[in-house]
Residue, then its C-alpha position, 0 to 999 in steps of 0.5 A: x323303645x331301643x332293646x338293649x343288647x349285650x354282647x360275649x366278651x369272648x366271642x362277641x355273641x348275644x348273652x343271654x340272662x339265665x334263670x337257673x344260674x342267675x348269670x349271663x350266658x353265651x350258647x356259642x362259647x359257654x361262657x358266662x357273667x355275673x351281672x357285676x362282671x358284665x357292668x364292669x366290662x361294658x363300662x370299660x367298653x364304652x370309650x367313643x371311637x378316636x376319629x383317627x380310627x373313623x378315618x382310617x375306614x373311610x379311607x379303607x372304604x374309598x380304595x378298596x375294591x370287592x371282586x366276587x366270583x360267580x362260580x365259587x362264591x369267594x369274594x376277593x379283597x384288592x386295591x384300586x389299582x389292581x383288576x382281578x382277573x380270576x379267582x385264586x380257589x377255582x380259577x374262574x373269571x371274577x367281576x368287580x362287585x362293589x366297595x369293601x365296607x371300613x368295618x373289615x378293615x383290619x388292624x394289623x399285617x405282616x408282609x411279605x418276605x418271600x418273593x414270587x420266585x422263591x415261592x416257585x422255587x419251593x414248590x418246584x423242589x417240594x413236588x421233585x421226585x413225586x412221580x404219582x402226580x398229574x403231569x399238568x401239576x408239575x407244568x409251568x402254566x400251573x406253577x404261574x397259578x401261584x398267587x400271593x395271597x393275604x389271609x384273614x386271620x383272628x388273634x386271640x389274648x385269652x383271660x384264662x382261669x383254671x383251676x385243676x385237682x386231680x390226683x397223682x400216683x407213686x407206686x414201688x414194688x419189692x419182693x420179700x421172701x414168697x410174695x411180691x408186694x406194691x405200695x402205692x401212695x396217692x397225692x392230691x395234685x392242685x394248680x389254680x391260678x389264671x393264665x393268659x395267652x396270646x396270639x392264638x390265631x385262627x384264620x377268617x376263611x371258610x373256603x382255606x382247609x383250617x389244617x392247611x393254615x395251621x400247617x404253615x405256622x407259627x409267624x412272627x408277630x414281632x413283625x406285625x404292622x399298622x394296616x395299610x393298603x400299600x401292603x397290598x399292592x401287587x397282592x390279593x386279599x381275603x375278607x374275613x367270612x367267618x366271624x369272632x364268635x364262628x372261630x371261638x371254638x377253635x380258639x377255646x381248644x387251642x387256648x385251654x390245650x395250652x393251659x394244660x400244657x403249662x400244667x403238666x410241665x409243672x407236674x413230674x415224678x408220677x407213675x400215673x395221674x386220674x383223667x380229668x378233674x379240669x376247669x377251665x373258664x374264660x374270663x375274657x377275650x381281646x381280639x385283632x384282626x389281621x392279614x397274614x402273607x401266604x403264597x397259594x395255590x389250588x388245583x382241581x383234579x377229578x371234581x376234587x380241590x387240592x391246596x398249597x401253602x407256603x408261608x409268605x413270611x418263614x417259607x414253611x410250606x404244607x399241602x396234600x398232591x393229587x394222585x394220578x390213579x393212571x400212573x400209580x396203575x400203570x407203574x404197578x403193572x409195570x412191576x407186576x410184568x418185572x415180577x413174573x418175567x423173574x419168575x419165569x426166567x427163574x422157573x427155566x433156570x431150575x428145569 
């Protein structure tokens, strides 16, 4: 007998049927249906696949190769034309592993804007005047490290309900002849309503620092495209290793901190509002999976990895340098030396 499965329409994770609240619920993102809700949502859900779109993943299959790395364990996207030669986060040598699979292909990418010599450019003008640094990260064999990269990224349009009661506070105070008196009214502050918001990204990759792509944002989804493999010519590529229902956490926090933005900007006149007394419950989540452009570097320092980011469409840059622990010391002696030879003429000057 065939098991019957259903799945979260946030996160795309197993419900499972919860006695105590008699509704399906999700472990991942919390969320949860009714048994109405979810007929509902897998009868909209039941749409054969166009061929169109079965088509297009053979195709995606056929000339797309899967590069591994041994070292790091990446695994690296590339046309049927390219051979990859190292591994972008590490720098080893990668072997071709195989085909990659339709089920990754994405739906939509933006591409490149910036070129390969504007991405240097900006890394050049961004590292100048940063004297702490190794010598070799400023040399040119490590600036041709810069590889254009496109990431794997989750859009998310979130169905939102919220339903916020809190209380809100005017105070005014005024002194009438020995005593000082404070009136403070209390008021009942109540948003309710659903929100929607879209394009809420959070990247697929686990081996790229979150931070480091949120750094680089926003993009322009305005100039989002249907997938094709000719974007990737010339370019690497990621496969996404991080699933819908890893990265719906992330997508939660962004997601409801933006709900309660569009809150307090509809509240004013307050001299205080109580914490809490928020609900915020996702209804339902549509998902695209997208490649953005990003030009990428990584350097290796001391056993530890330090990354570079440029937006390959805006220009928007981000990154943390390595410290060299032996020119910041060296320059502190050095100062230290100017210190006391000052001193020292100063202490002869006095005698």
């Amino acid at each position: 007998m065939d098991s019957v499965e259903y799945k979260c329409p946030n996160c795309n994770a197993d419900l499972k049927f919860s006695p105590a609240t008699q509704k399906l619920e999700c472990e991942y993102c919390e969320s949860a249906f009714t048994i109405d809700e979810i007929k509902q949502i897998c009868a909209a859900a039941e749409n054969s696949i166009p061929p169109h779109v079965v088509q297009a993943q053979q195709d995606f299959e056929a000339h797309t190769n899967l590069y591994h790395c041994k070292s790091c364990g990446a695994e690296i996207m590339a046309d049927d034309q390219q051979t990859a030669t190292f591994c972008y986060y590490c720098h080893n040598p990668v072997i071709l592993s195989g085909k990659m699979s339709g089920s990754y292909k994405p739906s939509k990418i933006i591409g490149f804007r910036l070129t390969r010599e504007n991405a240097e450019n900006a890394f050049k003008k961004w590292i100048k005047g940063r004297k702490f640094v190794p010598t070799d990260f400023k040399s040119q064999q490590q600036i041709e490290k810069i590889t254009g990269l496109y990431v794997p990224f989750w859009l998310a349009d979130c169905n939102i309900d919220i339903d916020y009661r809190n209380e809100g506070r005017k105070s005014r105070s005024w002194t009438s002849g020995d005593y000082r008196y404070t009136e403070t009214s209390v008021y009942r502050l109540i948003r309710s309503g659903t929100v929607v918001t879209q394009g809420i990204p959070a990247d697929g990759e686990s081996k790229i620092e979150d931070a480091l792509m949120e750094a680089i944002e926003p993009y322009d989804y305005n100039e989002l495209k249907d997938f094709s493999m000719s974007y990737l010519s010339g370019f690497f590529a990621d496969k996404y290793d991080v699933d819908k229902a890893a990265v719906f956490p992330r997508i939660r926090e962004r997601a409801s901190q933006a709900c309660l933005d569009i809150i307090k900007e509809s509240i004013s006149g307050y001299s205080a509002i109580a914490p809490g007394g928020n609900n915020i419950s996702f209804r339902s989540t549509d998902w695209h999976y997208i490649l953005l452009p990003v030009w990428f570097m990584s350097y290796k320092y001391k056993g530890k990895v330090y990354e570079f980011a440029i937006n390959g469409q805006t220009g928007k840059l981000a990154g943390t340098p390595p410290l060299s622990k032996g020119k910041l010391a060296a320059f502190c002696a050095a100062i230290g030396g100017i210190i006391t030879i000052l001193g020292t003429i100063g202490g002869g000057m006095m005698a």
